[in-house]
C-alpha positions in Angstrom: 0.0 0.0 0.0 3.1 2.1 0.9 4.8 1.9 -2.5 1.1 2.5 -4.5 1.3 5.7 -2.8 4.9 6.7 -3.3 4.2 6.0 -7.2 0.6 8.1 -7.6 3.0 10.6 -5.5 6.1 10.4 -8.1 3.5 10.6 -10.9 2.0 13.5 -9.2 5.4 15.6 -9.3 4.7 16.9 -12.9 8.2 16.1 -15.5 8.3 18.6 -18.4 11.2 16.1 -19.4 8.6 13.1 -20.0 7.2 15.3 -23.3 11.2 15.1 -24.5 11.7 11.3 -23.5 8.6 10.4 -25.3 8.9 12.5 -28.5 9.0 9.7 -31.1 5.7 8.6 -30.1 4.3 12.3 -30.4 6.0 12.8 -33.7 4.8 9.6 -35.0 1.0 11.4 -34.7 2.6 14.2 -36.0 3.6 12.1 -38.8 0.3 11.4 -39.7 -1.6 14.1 -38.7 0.4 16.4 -41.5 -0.2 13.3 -44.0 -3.9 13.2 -43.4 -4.1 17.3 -43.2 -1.7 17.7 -46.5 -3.9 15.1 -48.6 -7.3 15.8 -47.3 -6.9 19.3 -48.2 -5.3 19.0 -51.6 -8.1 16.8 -52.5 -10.5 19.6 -50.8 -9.3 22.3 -52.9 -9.4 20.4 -56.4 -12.8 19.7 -55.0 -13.8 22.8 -54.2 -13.0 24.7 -56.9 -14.8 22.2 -59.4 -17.7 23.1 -57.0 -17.3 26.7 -57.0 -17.4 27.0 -60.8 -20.5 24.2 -61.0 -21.9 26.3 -58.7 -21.8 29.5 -60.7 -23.1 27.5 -63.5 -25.9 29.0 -65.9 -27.4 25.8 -66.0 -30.7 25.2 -63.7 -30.0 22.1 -62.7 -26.5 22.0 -61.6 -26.2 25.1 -59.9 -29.2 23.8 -57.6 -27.4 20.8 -56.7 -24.0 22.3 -55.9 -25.6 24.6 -53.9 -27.7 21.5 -51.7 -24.0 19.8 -52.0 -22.4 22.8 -50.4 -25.5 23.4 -47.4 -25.4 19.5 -47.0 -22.1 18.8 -46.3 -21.5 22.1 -43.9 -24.2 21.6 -41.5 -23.2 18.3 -40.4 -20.9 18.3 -37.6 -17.4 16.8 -38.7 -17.4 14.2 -35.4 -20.9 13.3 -36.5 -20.2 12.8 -39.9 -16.5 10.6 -39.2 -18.8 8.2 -37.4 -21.6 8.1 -39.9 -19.0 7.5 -42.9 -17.0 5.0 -40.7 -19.7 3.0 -38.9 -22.0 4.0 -40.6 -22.0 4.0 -44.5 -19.4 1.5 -44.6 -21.1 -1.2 -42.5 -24.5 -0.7 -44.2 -23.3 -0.7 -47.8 -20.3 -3.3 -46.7 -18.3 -0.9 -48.2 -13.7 -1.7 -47.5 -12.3 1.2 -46.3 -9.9 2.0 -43.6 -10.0 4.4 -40.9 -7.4 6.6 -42.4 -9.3 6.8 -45.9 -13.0 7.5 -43.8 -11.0 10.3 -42.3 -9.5 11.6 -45.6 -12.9 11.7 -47.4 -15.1 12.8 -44.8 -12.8 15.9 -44.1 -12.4 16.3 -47.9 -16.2 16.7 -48.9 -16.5 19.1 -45.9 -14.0 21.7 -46.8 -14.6 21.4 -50.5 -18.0 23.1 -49.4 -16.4 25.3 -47.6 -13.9 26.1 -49.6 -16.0 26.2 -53.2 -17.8 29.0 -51.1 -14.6 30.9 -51.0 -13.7 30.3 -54.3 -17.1 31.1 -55.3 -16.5 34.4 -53.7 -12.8 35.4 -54.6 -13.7 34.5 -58.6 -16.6 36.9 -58.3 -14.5 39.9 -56.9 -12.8 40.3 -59.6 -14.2 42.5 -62.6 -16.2 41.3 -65.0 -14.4 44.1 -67.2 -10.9 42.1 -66.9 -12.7 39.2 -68.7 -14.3 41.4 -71.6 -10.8 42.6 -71.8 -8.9 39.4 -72.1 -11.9 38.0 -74.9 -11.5 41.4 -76.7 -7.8 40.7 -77.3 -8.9 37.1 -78.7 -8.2 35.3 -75.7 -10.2 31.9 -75.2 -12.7 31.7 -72.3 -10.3 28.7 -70.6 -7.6 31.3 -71.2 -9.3 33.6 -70.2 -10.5 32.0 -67.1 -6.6 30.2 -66.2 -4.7 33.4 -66.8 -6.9 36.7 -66.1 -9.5 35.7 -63.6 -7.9 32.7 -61.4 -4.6 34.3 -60.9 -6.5 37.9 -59.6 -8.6 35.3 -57.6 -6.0 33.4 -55.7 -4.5 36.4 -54.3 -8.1 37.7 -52.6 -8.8 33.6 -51.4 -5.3 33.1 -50.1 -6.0 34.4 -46.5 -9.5 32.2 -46.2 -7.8 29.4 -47.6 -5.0 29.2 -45.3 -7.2 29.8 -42.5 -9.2 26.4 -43.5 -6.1 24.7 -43.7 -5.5 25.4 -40.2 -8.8 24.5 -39.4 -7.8 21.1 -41.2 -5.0 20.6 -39.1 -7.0 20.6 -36.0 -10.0 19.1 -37.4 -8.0 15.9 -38.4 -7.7 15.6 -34.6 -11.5 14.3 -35.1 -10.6 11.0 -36.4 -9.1 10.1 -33.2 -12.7 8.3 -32.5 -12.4 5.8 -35.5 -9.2 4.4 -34.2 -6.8 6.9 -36.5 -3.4 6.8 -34.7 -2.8 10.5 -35.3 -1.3 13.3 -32.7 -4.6 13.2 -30.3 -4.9 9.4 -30.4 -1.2 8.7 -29.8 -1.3 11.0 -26.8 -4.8 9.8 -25.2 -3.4 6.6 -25.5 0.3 7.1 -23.6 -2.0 8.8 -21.1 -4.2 6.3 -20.1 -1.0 3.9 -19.9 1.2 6.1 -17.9 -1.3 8.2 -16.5 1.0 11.1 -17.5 -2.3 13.4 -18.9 -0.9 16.8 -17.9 2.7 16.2 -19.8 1.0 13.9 -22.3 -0.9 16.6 -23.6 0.9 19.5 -22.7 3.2 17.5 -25.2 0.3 17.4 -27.3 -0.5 21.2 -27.4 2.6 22.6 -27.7 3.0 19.8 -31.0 -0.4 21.3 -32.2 0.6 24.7 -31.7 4.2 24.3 -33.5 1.9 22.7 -36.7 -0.6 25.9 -36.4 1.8 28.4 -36.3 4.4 26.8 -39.4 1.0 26.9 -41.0 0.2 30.5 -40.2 3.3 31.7 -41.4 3.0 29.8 -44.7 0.1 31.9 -45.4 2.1 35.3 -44.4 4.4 34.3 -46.8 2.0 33.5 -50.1 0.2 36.9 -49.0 3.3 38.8 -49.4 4.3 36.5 -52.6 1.4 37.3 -54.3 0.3 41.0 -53.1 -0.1 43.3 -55.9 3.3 45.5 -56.0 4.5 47.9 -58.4 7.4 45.8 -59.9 8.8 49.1 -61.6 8.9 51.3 -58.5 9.3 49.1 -55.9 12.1 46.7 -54.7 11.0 43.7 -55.2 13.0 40.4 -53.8 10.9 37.6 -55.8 13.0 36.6 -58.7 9.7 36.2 -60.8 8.8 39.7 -60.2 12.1 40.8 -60.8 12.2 39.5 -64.2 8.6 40.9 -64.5 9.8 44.4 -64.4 12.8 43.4 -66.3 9.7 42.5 -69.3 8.3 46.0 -68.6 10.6 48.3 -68.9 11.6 47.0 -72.3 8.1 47.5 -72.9 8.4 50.9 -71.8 11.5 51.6 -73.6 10.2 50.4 -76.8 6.7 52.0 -76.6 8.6 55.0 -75.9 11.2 54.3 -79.1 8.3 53.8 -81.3 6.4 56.8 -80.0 9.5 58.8 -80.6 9.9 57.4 -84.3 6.6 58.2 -85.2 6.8 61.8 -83.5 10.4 62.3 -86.2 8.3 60.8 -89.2 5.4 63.6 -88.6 7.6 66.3 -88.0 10.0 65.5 -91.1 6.6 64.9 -93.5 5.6 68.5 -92.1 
């Protein structure tokens, strides 16, 4: 009875260096937790674009649907709709699929709605007098579309975006109740063995917090990369907006040759 005490006491004495001495098991979550974030959202955004341009669709029956796709699949709650996929669907229907997959595609569907909204939104913003522009020129619609439009509108969506992939990161979390050994389950589990919960997931935030905050400052970085900046009057440390002003002032130097030409031809003929 003596020595059950002493060890609830020793396990009472909290050990920042426990997080340290078990760090392969957290970054073993971690591991998967960036794999299932990293996919899941690559396959949202492919996803969610198809649904933001199906969803601006002329057409009166596919506009309708995307827009029942996209009010569907963002009112259920995510936990609610891992266990439904995963229990669920795949008992009923006797449908294979592993826990890691059921947390893929249920995180995918989600944020494509959520992110075809966005889309939606940041292809919108930008004129509708850029595209009569591009087509007066001769420019295809897909050209058009790939190389006016889309660029203009991944600079206004880059903030949301990065903001649901951080959402993603934590969301993936969720899986934990399907059996996914990801950062969360990992740490649950090493808990309840060593009964370590406030280092277990102390370890566990401060791993969440390091993968939120890489994330955050991913997204500070494409904001500045693709911010609209004068590339002839300001100093620009991009070598692909460098080169860019490079392209224009040669532009600007022939424009102003020709003009210059033309301006000797008039006066001579006068």
């Amino acid at each position: 009875m003596y020595d059950f005490g002493v060890r609830i006491l020793a396990q009472a004495r909290f050990r920042p260096e426990f997080i340290w001495e078990n760090r392969d098991v957290f970054l073993g979550g971690v591991r998967l937790t960036v794999f299932i974030a990293i996919v899941a959202f690559a396959l949202a955004t492919v996803f969610g674009l198809a649904v933001a341009l199906l969803r601006m669709s002329k057409n009166r029956l596919v506009a309708p649907i995307m827009a029942a796709y996209i009010n569907i699949f963002r009112a259920i709650p995510l936990l609610v709709f891992v266990v439904f996929v995963y229990y669920g669907i795949a008992i009923q229907f006797n449908v294979r699929i592993s826990a890691i997959q059921a947390g893929i595609l249920v995180l995918t569907l989600q944020y494509s709605a959520w992110l075809g909204e966005i889309f939606r939104g940041g292809i919108q913003a930008v004129s509708d007098g850029q595209t009569q522009a591009a087509l007066s020129v001769g420019m295809s619609r897909p050209q058009t579309f790939f190389r006016v439009v889309l660029p203009q509108a991944i600079r206004i969506v880059i903030p949301p975006t990065g903001n649901m992939f951080i959402g993603m990161i934590k969301d993936s979390s969720l899986v934990f109740i399907i059996g996914v050994p990801e950062l969360f389950r990992v740490s649950s589990v090493m808990a309840n063995r060593t009964f370590r919960y406030f280092e277990v997931y102390l370890g566990a935030v401060i791993f969440y917090l390091i993968l939120t905050t890489a994330a955050y400052l991913g997204v500070k970085y494409l904001e500045k990369r693709f911010a609209l900046v004068d590339v002839l009057t300001t100093k620009v440390r991009s070598p692909l907006a460098r080169r860019r002003g490079v392209r224009l002032r040669k532009l600007q130097e022939a424009v102003a040759t020709e003009r210059e030409s033309e301006s000797s031809k008039t006066t001579a003929a006068i």
